[in-house]
N, C-alpha and C positions, 0 to 999 in steps of 0.2 A: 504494500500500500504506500504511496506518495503521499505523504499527509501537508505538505508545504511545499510549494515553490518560491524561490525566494531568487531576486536576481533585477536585471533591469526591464523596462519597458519596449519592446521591438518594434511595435504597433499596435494599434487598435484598431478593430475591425467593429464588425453590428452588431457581433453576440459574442465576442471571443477577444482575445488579447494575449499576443505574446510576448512571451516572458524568456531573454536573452539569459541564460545560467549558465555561465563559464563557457560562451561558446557554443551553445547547443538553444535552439529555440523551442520552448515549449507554448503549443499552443492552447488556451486553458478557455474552455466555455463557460460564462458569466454574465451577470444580468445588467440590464442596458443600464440600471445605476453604476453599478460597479464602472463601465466602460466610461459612461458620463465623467468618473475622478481620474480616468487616469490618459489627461489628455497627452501629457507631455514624452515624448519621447524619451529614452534613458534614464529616463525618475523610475529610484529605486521603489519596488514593490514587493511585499508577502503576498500570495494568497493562500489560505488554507482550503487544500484540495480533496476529493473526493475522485476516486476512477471507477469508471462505469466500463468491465468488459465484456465484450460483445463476440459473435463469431467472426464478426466483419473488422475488426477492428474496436481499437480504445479509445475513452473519451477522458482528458480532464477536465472537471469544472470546478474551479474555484472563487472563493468569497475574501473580502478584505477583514471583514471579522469572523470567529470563531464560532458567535452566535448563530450565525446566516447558516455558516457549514450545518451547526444542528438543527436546526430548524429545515434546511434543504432537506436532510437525511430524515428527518421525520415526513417531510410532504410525502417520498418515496415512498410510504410505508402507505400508504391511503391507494384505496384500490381507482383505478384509472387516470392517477396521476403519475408521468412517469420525470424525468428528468429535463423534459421542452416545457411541460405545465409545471412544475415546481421553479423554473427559471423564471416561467410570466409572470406567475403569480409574484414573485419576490423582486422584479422588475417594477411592480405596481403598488408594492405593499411593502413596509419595514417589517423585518419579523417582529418585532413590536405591534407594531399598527394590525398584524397579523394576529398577534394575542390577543388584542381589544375584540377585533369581531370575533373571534373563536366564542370569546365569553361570554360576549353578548349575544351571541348567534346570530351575525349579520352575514346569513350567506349571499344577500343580494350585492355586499360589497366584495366579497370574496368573488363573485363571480365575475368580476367586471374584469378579469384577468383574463386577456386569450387564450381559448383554449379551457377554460373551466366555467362547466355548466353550472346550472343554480341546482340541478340533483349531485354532481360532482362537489359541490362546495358545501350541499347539508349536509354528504359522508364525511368530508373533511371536519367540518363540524364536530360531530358525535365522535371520530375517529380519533380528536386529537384535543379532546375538553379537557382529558386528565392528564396531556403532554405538556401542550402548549398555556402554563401557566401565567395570569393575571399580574400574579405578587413579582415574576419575574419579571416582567415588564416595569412596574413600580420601583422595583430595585435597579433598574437600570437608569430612570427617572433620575433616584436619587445621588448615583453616582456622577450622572451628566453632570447635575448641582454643584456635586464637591470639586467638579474639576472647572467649572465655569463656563461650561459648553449653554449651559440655561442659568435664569436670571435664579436666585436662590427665594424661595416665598418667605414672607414673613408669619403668613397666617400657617400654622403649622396642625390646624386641627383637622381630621378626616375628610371634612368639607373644602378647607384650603389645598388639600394636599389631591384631590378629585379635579379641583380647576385647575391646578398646575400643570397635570397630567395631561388635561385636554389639550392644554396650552401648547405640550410638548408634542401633539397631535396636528396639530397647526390651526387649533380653532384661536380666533380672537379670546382677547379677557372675556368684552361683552358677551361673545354666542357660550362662551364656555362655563361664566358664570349664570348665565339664562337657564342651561341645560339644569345647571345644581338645581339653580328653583324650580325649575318645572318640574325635576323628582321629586318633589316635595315634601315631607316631614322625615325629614336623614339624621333627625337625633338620635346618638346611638348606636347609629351602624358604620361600619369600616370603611374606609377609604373604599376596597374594592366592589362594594356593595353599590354605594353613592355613585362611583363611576361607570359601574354595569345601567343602573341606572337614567345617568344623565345622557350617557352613549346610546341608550335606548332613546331616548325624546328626542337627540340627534338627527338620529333615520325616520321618525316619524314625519 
């Protein structure tokens, strides 16, 4: 197993990017975000890789974070999604933003991915509620925080820490704070409660 390639930029292509490593180019299949960062020619790059083999031949596909790669590897596991629909979907969707609707069961957002049906996206669903967890995503929140990638909140209570969230979803203060109210009486209950919640009034 290849679990990293690490080396320079050789080009980028529509769904791939090669990766120059000691003289040898590896060409690794990736999602059009991924490709989107790595405009620059010979800028140094990780990607943590994943190989798919085949009787025709190999494939690598790799992620600039580690999260992606598990998250990639779980889409796999979901019956009709194979490695072209786990690359759209993640092309369209953070694994983050992928947690959100998992929990809230927005497969109408999950389906907006080429290539994945609104029946493919409720399996995905059911298939990966107790994988792809909430609290994970929130822990990722709070770490963006510590490092200053997001503004840090002051309101620290369940409710504040639900807007943030959303925040970090790319809703406005205003639509994000609207959403808490329109779930209305969240005395009491967890951050991820509030936020299933308010992500529900969202799609509504």
């Amino acid at each position: 197993m290849i679990a990293y390639v690490c080396g320079e930029v050789a080009d980028v292509l529509e769904s791939s990017v090669i990766v120059d490593v000691g003289g040898v180019g590896y060409e690794v299949g990736t999602t059009a975000r991924v490709c989107g960062q790595l405009t620059g020619v010979k800028e140094k790059v990780k990607l943590h890789t994943w190989l798919q083999v085949k009787e025709d031949g190999l494939q690598l596909f790799g992620f600039l974070r580690k999260d992606d790669l598990r998250v990639f590897r779980l889409l796999l596991g979901v019956s009709g999604i194979g490695p072209k629909g786990a690359m759209a979907l993640l092309s369209v969707m953070e694994a983050d933003e992928l947690r959100f609707a998992v929990a809230t069961g927005d497969a109408k957002a999950i389906s907006r991915a080429p290539g994945i049906g609104l029946k493919t996206a409720q399996r995905l669903i059911i298939d990966l509620k107790d994988k792809l967890k909430l609290e994970d995503a929130l822990g990722h929140l709070a770490e963006a925080e510590e490092e200053g990638a997001l503004p840090v909140s002051e309101d620290t209570s369940a409710r504040g820490e639900a807007i943030q969230a959303l925040r970090a979803l790319g809703y406005s203060q205003t639509d994000a704070q609207a959403a808490v109210r329109a779930a209305g009486d969240v005395k009491g209950l967890d951050t991820e409660e509030i936020l299933r919640r308010a992500l529900r009034q969202m799609r509504l």
